[in-house]
C-alpha positions in Angstrom: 89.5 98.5 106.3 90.0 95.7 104.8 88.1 92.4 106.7 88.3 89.1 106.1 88.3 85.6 108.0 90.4 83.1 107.0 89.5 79.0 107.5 91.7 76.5 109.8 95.1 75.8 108.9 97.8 73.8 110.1 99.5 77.1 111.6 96.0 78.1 113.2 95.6 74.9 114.8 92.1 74.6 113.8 91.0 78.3 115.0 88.3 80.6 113.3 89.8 84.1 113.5 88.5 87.6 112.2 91.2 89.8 110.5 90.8 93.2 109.6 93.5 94.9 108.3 94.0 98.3 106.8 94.4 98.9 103.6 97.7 100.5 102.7 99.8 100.6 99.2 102.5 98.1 98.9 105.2 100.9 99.5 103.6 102.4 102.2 106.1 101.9 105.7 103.4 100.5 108.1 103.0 97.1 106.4 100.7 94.6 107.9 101.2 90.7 108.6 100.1 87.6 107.7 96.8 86.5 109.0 98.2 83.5 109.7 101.2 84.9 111.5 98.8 86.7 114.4 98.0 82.8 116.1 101.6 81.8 115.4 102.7 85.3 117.6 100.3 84.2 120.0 100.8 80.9 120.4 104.6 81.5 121.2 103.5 84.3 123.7 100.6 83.0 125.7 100.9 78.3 125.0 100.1 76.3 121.9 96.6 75.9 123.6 95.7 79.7 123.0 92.4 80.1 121.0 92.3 83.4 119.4 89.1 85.0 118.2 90.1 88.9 116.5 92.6 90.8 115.4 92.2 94.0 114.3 94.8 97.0 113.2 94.7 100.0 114.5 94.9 103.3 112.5 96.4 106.3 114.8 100.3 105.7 114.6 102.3 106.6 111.9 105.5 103.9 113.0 104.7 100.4 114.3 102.0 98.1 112.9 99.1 97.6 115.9 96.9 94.8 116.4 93.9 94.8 119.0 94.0 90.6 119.8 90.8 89.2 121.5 91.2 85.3 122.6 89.3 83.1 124.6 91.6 81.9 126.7 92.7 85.5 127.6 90.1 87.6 130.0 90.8 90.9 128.3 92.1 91.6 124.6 95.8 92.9 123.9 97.7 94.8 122.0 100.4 93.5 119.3 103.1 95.8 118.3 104.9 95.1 115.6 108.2 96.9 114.2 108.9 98.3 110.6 111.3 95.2 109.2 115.2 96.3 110.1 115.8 96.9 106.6 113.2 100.0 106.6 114.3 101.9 109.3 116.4 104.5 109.6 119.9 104.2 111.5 118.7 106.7 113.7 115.2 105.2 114.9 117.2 102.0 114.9 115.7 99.8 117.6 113.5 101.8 118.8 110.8 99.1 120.3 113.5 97.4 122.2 114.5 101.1 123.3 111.1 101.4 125.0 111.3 97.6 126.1 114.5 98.8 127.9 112.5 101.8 129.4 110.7 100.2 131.6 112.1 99.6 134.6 112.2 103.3 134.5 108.9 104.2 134.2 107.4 103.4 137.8 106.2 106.8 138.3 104.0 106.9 135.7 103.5 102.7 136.0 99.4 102.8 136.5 99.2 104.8 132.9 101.6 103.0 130.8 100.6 99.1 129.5 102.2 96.6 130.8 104.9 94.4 128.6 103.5 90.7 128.5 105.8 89.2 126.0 108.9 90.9 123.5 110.0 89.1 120.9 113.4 90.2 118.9 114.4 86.7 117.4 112.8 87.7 114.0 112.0 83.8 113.6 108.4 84.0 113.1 107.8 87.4 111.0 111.2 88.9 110.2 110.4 91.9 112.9 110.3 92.4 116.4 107.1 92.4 118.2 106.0 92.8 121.8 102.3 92.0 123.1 101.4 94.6 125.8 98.2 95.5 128.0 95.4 97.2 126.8 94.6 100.6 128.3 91.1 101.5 129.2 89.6 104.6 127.5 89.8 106.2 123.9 92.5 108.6 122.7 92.8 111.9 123.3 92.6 113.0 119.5 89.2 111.4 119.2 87.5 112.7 122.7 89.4 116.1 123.5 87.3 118.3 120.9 84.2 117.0 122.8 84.3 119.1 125.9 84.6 122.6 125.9 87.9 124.4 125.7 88.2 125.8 128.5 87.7 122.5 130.4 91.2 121.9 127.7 93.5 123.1 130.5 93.1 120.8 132.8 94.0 118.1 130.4 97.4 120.1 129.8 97.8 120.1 133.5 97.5 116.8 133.9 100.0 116.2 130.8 102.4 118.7 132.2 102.3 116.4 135.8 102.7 113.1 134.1 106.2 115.0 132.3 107.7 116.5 134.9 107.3 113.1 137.0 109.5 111.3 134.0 112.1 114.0 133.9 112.4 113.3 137.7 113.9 109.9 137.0 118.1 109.7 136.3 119.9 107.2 134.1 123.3 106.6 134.2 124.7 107.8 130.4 123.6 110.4 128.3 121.3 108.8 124.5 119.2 106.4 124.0 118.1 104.4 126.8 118.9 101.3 125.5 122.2 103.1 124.1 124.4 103.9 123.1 125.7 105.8 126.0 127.6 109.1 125.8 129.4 110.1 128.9 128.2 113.8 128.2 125.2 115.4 126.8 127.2 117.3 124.1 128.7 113.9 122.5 124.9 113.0 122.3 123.7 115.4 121.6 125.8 115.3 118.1 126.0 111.5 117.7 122.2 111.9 117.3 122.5 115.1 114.9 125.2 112.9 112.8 122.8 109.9 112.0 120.0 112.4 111.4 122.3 113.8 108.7 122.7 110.3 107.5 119.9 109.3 107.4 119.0 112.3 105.3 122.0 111.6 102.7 121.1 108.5 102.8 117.5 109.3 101.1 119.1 111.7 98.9 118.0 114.5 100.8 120.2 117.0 101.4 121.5 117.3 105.1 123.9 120.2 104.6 122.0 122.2 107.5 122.1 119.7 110.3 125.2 118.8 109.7 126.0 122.6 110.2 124.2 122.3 113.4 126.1 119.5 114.5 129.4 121.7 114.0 128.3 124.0 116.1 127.0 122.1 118.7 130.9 120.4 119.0 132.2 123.8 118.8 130.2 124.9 121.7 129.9 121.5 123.1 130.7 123.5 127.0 127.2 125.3 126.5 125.4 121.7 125.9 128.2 120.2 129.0 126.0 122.8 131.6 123.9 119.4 131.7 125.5 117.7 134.1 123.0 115.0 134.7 120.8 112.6 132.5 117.3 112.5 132.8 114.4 110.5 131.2 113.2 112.3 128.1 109.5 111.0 127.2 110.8 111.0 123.4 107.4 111.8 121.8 104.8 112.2 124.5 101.7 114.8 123.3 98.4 114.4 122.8 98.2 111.8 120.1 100.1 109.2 122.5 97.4 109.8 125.4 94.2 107.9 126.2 91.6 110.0 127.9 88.3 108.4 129.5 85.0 107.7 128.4 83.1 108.6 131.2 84.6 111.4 133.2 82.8 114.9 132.8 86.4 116.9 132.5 88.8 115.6 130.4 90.9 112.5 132.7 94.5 111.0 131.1 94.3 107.3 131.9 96.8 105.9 129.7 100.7 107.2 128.1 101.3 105.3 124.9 104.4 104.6 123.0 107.3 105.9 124.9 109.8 104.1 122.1 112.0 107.2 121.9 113.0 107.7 125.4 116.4 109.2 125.9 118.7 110.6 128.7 119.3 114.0 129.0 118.5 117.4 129.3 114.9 117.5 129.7 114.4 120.7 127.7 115.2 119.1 124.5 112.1 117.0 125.1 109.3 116.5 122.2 107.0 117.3 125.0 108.7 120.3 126.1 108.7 121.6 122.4 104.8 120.9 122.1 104.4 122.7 125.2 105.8 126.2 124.2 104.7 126.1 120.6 101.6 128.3 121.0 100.1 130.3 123.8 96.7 128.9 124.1 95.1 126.2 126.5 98.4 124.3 126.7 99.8 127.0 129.0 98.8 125.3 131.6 101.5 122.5 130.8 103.8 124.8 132.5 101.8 125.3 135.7 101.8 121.6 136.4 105.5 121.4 135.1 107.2 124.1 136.3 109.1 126.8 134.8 111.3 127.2 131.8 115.1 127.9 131.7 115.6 131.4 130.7 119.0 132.1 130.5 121.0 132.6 127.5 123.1 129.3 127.8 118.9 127.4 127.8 117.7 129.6 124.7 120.8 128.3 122.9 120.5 125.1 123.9 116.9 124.9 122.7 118.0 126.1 119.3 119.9 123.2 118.7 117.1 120.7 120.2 114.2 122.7 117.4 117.0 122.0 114.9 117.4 118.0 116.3 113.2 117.9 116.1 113.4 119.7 112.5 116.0 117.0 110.9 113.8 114.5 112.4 110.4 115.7 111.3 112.2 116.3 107.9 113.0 112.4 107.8 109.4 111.3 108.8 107.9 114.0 106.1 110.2 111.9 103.6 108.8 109.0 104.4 105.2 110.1 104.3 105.8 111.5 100.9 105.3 115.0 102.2 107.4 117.0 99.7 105.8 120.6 100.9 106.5 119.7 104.7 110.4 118.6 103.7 110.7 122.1 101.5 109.6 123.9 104.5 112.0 122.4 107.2 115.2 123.9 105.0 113.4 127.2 105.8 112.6 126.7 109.2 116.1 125.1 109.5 117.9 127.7 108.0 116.7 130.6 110.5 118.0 128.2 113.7 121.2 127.3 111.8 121.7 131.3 111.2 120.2 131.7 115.0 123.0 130.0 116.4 126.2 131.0 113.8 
């Protein structure tokens, strides 16, 4: 962690501030900001009169750059989210803070555990990134307090997780993707728009994407099997442990926040992150499913779910990339290969 505090400028209108930054190679993806830029962000947000006093980054995401801002004109600190710059992302996690910005009016059954948006920013004016300034959740995340009670006590964690999904799913949109778009008018044309730009993506970084593509053949083939979903619902994108808060106090383990819900979707709620998490190994998260309720079993749903593990694999291939994981990207052609010759 790199801390420094840097002296009154024009920009910081005369305001001490502590900065603390982490610190990351020049061609890492997470890049911070300016210290300068934080009471500039602010200032826009809360009024030219706002006195801030900290920011510090947070470590724990692997996507957007996070900021903990304390001020004295605010009666609790916030949290500063800022996107990778346009030119970094890939075309198909284009967007994706103004995707979960767009969520939100969706999200009032889970309201009390997701922060609230106080200010979004997309004009790029001040930064050259969008940025939104949000609530901060009480407790610490799951990741750093889950190992601390005993294991079985575990299962009413994935209870709890397994409540807070099923409630999402529960809501309908009105087009199948991204909730912010673009909208499919079926769940098959989705379904391979989003394999397509994973392939791209891939291409695009000189990885090859021969597989998914494959994948997305089939899916069109077959597109009548992936049609059965008739009806879009809210897909938490990436909800598992690691985007949980848990709190401080309680004696079991208690979820009191949901972070990061920037790859929502419509759709069929089986080819959720969460739902993949869920059935990935039969320990203490089998009680996911006795909150959630049960799986599809039929032929049509195991096929289906082939084509969602291939959608997650192209996708964890692209995020490997970028972490400079070359072992993880060798070992999604193998894992890909078996669901591509699953499905043929």
């Amino acid at each position: 962690m790199d801390c420094r505090c840097f002296p009154p400028t024009a920009r910081t209108r005369g305001v001490f501030v502590e900065f603390r930054s982490i610190s990351r190679e020049p061609s890492a993806f997470q890049q911070p900001v300016a210290d300068v830029d934080i009471p500039e962000i602010c200032g826009r947000a809360f009024g030219a009169g706002v006195r801030v006093t900290s920011a510090v980054e947070l470590g724990g995401g692997m996507y957007n750059t996070t900021y903990r801002i304390t001020a004295e004109s605010l009666p609790e600190p916030v949290i500063l989210r800022i996107a990778p710059a346009p030119d970094r992302q890939f075309a198909s996690e284009r967007g994706l803070m103004r995707n979960e910005y767009a969520t939100v009016p969706y999200l009032s059954t889970v309201a009390t555990l997701v922060p609230r948006m106080l200010f979004a920013d997309w004009s790029q004016e001040i930064i050259g990134r969008d940025w939104v300034l949000q609530s901060h959740l009480t407790g610490v995340p799951t990741p750093e307090r889950l190992g601390a009670y005993d294991r079985p006590l575990w299962r009413g964690f994935f209870a709890q997780l397994g409540e807070i999904t099923s409630r999402v799913h529960s809501i309908r949109g009105a087009h199948f993707g991204p909730v912010a778009g673009p909208g499919f008018p079926t769940w098959s044309a989705a379904v391979v728009a989003s394999l397509h730009a994973i392939a791209d993506d891939l291409s695009a970084s000189s990885l090859d994407a021969t597989d998914v593509r494959a994948v997305a053949d089939l899916a069109t083939e077959h597109r009548n099997v992936l049609d059965e979903i008739r009806e879009p619902h809210l897909l938490t994108g990436d909800l598992w442990t690691v985007n949980t808060m848990l709190s401080t106090e309680a004696p079991e383990p208690v979820i009191t926040g949901v972070l990061d819900l920037d790859r929502t979707l419509f759709g069929d709620p089986a080819a959720d992150w969460t739902i993949r998490m869920a059935s990935a190994k039969q320990d203490e998260r089998t009680a996911f499913w006795d909150a959630y309720g049960s799986r599809d079993a039929s032929s049509a749903g195991a096929w289906r779910a082939l084509v969602y593990e291939a959608r997650h694999l192209g996708a964890i291939r692209l995020e490997r990339h970028r972490l400079g994981n070359t072992e993880g990207v060798r070992d999604s052609y193998v894992a890909l290969g078996k669901i591509v010759s699953a499905l043929a």
